[in-house]
N, CA and C of each residue as an Amber inpcrd file, in Angstrom:
protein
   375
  14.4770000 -14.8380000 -14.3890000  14.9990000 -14.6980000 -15.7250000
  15.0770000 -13.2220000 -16.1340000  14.4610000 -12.6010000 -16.1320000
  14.0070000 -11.4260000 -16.4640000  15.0490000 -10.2050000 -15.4620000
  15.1500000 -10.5750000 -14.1290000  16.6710000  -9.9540000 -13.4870000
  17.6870000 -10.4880000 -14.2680000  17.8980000 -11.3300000 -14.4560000
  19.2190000 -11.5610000 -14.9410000  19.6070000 -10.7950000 -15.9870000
  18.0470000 -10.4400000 -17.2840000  18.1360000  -9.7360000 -18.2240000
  18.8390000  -8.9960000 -18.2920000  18.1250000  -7.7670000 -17.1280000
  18.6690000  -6.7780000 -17.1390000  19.5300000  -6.2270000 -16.3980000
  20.0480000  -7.3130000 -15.1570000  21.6310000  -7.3850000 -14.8680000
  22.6800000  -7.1000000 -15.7110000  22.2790000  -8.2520000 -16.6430000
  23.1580000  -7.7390000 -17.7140000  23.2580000  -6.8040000 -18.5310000
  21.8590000  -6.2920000 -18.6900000  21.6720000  -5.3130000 -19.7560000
  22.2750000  -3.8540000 -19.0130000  22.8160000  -3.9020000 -17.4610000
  22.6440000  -2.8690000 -17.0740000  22.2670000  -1.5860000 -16.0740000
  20.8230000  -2.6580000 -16.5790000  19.7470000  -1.6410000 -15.9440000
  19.2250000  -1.7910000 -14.5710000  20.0320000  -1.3950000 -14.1350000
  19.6240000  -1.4300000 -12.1430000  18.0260000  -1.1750000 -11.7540000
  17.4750000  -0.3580000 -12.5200000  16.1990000  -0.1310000 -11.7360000
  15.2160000  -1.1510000 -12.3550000  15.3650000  -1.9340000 -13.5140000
  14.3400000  -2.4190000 -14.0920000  14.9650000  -3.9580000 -13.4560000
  16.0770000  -4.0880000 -13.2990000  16.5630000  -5.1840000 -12.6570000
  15.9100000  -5.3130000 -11.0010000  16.0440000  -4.2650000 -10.3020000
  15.5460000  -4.1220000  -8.7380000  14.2400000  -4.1470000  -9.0140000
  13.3610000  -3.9690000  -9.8430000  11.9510000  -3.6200000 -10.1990000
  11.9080000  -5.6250000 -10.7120000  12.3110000  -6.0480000 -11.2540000
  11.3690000  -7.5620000 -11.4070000  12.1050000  -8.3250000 -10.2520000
  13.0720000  -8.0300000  -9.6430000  13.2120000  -8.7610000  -8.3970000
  12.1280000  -8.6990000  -7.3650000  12.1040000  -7.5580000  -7.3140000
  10.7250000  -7.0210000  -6.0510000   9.3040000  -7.7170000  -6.3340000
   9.1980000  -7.6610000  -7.9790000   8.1580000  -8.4540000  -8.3930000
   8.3670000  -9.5830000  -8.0960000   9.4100000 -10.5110000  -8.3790000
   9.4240000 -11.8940000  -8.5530000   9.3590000 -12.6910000  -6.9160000
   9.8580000 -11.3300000  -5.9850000   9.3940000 -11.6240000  -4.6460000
   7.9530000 -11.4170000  -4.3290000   7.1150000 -10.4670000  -5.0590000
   5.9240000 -10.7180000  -4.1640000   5.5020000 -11.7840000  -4.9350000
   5.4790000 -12.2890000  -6.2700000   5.2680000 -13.2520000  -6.8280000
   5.0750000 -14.3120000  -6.0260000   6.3980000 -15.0290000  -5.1780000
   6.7630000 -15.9880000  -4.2780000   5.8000000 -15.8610000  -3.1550000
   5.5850000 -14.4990000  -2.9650000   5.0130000 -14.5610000  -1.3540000
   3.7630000 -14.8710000  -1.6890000   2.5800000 -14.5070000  -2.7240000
   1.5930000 -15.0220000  -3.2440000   1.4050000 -16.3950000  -2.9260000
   2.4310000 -17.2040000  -3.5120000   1.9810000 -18.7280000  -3.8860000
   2.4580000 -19.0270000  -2.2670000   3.0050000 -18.1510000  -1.5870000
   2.8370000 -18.9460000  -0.1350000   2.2600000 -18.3740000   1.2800000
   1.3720000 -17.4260000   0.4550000   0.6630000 -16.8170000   1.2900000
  -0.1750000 -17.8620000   2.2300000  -0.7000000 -18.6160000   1.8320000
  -1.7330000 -19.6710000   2.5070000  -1.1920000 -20.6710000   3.1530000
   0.1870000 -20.9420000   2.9070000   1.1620000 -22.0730000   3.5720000
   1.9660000 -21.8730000   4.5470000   2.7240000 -20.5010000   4.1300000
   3.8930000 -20.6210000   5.1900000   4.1550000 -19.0430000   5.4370000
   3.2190000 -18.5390000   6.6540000   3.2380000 -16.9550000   6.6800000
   4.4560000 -16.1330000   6.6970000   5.6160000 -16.8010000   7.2220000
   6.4200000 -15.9710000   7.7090000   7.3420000 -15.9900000   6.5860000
   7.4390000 -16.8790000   6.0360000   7.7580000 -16.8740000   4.2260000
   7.3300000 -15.9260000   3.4410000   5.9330000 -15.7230000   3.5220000
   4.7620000 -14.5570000   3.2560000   5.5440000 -12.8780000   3.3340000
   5.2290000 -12.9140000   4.0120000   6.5140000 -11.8350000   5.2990000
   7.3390000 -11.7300000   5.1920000   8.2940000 -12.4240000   5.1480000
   9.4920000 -11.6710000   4.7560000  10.1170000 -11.3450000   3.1980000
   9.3130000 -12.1810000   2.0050000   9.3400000 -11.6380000   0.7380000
   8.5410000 -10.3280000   0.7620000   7.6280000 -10.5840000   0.6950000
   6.4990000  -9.0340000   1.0500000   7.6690000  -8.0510000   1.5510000
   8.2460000  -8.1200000   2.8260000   8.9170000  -6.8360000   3.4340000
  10.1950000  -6.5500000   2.7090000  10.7720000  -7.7250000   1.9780000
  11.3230000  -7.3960000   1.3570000  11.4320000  -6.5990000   0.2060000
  10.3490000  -7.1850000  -0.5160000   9.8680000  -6.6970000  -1.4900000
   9.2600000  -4.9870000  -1.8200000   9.1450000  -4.9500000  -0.2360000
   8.6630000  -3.3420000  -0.5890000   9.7510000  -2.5170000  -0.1680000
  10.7960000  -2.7890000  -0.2910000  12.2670000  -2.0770000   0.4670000
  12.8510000  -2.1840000  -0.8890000  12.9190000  -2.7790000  -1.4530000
  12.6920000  -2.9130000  -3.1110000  12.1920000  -1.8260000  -3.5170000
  11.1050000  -1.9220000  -3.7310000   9.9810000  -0.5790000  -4.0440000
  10.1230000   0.7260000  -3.9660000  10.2080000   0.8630000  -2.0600000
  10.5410000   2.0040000  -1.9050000  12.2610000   2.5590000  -2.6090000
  12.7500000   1.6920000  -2.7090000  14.1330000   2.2730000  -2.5570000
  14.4810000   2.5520000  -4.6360000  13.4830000   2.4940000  -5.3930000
  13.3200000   2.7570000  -6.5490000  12.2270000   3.6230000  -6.7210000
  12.0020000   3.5460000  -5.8540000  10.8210000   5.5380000  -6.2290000
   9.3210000   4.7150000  -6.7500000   9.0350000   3.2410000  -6.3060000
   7.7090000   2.9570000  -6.5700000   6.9560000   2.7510000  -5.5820000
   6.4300000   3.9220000  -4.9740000   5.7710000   3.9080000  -3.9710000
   4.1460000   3.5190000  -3.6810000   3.5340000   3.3810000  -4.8550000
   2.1830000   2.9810000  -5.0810000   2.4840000   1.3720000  -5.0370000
   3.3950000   0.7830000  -5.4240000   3.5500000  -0.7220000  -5.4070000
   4.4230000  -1.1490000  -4.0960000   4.8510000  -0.4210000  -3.2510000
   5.0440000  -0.6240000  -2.1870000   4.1540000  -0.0340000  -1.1440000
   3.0150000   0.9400000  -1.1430000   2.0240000   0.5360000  -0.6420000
   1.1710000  -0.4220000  -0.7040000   0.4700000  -0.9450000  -1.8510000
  -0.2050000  -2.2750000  -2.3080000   0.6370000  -3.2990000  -1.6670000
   2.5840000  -3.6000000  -1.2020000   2.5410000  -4.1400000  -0.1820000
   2.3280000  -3.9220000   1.3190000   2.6160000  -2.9620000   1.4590000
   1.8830000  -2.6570000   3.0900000   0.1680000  -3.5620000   3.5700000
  -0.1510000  -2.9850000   2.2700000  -1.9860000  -3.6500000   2.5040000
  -1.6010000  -4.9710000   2.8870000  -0.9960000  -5.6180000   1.6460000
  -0.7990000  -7.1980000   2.1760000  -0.3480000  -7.2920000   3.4980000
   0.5520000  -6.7160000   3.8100000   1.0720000  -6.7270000   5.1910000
   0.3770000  -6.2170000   6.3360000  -1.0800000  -5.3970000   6.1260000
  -1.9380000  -5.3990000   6.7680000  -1.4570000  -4.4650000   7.5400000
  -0.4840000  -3.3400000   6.8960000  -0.0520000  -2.3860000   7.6680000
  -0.8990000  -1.0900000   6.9000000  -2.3700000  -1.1710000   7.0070000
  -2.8310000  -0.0910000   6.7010000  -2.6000000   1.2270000   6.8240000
  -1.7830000   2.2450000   7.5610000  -2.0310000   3.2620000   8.2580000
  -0.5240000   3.5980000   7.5160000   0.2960000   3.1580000   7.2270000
   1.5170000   3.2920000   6.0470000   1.2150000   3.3990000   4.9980000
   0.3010000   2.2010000   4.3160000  -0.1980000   2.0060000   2.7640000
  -0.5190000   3.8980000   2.6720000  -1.7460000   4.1600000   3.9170000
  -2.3970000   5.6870000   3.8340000  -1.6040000   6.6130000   3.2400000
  -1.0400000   6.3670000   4.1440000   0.0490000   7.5410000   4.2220000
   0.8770000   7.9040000   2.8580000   1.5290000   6.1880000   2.2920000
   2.2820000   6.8290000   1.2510000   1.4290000   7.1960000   0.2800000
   0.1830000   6.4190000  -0.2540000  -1.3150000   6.8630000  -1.1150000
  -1.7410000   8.4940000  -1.0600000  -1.7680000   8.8000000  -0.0100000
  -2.4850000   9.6590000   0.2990000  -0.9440000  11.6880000  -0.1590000
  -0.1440000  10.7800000   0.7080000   1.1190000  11.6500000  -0.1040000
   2.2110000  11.7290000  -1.2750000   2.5080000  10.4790000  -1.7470000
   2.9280000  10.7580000  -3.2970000   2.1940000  10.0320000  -3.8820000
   1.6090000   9.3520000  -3.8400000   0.6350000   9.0910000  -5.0120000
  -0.2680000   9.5060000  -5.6420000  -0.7410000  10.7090000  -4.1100000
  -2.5410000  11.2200000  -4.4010000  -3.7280000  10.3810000  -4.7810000
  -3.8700000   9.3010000  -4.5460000  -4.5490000   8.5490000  -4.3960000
  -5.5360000   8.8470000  -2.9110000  -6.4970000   9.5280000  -2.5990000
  -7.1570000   9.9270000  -1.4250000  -8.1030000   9.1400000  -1.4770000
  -8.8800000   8.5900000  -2.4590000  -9.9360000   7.1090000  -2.2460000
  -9.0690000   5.8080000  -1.7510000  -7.8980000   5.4590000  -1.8840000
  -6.9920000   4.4650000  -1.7040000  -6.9590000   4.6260000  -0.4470000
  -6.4930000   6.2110000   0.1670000  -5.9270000   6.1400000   1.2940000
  -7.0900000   5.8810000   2.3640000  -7.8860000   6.6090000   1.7050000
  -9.3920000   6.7960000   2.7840000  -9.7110000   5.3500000   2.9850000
  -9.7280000   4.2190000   2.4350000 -10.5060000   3.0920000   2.2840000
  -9.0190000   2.4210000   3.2680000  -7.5570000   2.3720000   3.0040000
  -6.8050000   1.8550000   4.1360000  -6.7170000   2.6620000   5.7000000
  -7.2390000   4.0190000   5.4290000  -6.8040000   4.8320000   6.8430000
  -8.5180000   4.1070000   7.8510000  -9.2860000   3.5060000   6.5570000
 -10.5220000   3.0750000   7.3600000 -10.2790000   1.6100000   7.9800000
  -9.7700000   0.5780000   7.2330000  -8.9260000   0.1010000   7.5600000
  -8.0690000  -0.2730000   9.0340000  -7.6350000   0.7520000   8.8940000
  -6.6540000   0.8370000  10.3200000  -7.2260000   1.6210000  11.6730000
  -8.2920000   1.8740000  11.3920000  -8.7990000   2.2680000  12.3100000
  -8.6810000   3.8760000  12.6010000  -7.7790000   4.7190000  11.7760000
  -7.3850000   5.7900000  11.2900000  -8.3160000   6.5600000  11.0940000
  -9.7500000   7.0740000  11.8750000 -11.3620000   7.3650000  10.7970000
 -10.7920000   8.7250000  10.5530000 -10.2120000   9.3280000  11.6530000
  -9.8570000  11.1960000  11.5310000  -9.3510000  11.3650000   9.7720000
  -8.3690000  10.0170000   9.2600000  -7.0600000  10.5130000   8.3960000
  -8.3960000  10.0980000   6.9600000  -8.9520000   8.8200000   7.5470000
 -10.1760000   8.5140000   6.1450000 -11.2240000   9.6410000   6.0110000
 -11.5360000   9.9950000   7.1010000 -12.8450000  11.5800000   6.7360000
 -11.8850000  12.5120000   5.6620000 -10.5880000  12.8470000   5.9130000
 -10.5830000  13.6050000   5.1340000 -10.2240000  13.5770000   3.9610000
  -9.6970000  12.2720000   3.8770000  -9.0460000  11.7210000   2.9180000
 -10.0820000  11.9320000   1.6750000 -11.7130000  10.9790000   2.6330000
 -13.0000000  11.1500000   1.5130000 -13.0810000  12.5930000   1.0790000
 -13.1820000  13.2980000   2.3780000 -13.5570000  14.6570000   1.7300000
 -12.6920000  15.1740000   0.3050000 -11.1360000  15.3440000   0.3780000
 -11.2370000  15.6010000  -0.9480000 -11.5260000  14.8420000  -1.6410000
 -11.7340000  13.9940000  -1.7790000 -11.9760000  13.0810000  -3.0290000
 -13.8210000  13.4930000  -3.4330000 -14.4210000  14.1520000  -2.7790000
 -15.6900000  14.3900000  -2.8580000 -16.9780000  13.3780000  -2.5050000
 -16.4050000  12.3460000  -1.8930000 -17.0590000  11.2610000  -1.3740000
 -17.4400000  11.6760000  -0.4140000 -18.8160000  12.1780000  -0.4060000
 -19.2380000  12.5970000   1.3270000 -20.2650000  11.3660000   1.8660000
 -20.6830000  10.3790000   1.0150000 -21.6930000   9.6550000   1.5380000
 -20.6950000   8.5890000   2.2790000 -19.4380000   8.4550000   1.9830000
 -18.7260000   7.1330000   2.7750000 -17.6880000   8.5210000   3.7850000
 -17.5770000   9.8240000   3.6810000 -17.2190000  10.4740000   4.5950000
 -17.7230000  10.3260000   5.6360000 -19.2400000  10.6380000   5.6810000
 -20.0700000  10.6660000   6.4760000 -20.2410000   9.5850000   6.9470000
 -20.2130000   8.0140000   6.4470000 -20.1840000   6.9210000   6.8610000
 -19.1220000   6.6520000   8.1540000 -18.1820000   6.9550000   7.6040000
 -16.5940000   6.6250000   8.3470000 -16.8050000   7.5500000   9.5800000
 -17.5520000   9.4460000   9.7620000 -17.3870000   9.7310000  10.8340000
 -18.3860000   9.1150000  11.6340000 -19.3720000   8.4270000  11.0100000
 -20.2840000   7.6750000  12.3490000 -19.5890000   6.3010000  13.0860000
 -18.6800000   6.0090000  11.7450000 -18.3620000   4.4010000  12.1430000
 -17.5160000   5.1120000  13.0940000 -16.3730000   6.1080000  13.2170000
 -15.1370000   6.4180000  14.0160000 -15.7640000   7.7150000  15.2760000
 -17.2570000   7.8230000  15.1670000 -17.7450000   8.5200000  16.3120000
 -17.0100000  10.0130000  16.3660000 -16.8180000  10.1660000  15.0290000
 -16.4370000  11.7280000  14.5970000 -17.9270000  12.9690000  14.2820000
 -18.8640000  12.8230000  15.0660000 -19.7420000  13.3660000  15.2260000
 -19.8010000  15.0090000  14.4410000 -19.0360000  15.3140000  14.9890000
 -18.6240000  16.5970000  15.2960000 -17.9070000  16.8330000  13.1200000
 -17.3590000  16.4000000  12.8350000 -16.4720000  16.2120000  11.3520000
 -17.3790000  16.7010000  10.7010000 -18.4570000  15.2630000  10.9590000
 -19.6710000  14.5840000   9.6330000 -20.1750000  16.3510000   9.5440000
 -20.4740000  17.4880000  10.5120000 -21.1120000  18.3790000   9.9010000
 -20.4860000  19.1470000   9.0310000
């Protein structure tokens, strides 16, 4: 309903913006039923996202999509979000991109965590 609004009203980005919503919406209620349903609203949905300059809500789909090491990336570079990124680059197995991620963020007790978990010995000092 709410695309159609602003179809009419116009407005392309607020129109592409509740479509993208109204897709992850969908993929929600079938997350638990029918994955690949899941999946392809989700991927859709963040091609959506990206392609309107909302890149914090098309990382939050990556996570779903369990593509941690993307979510990082876009968090960590236009969003500035470095606790976000650190906690998906940990995630993905990424420990090099989460140490530093913590470090700026001033989190040295889960810095230091992440270089023992990722055997970054050498970082943690």
């Amino acid at each position: 309903m709410a695309t159609f609004c602003f179809e009419r009203a116009g407005d392309t980005i607020w129109e592409k913006l509740a479509k993208a919503s109204g897709l992850r919406a969908s993929a929600y209620q079938m997350r638990g039923t029918n994955h690949e349903a899941f999946q392809g609203y989700v991927i859709e949905a963040v091609g959506i996202f990206e392609s309107i300059g909302k890149l914090e809500l098309a990382a939050s789909c990556y996570c779903d999509l369990e593509d941690y090491k993307r979510a990082g990336k876009i968090y960590v570079s236009t969003c500035k979000k470095a606790d976000a990124a650190a906690e998906c680059f940990s995630l993905a197995g990424c420990y090099s991109e989460a140490v530093e991620a913590y470090a700026k963020e001033d989190t040295f007790s889960d810095c230091l965590s992440t270089c023992k978990q990722g055997k970054l010995f050498d970082k943690g000092l």
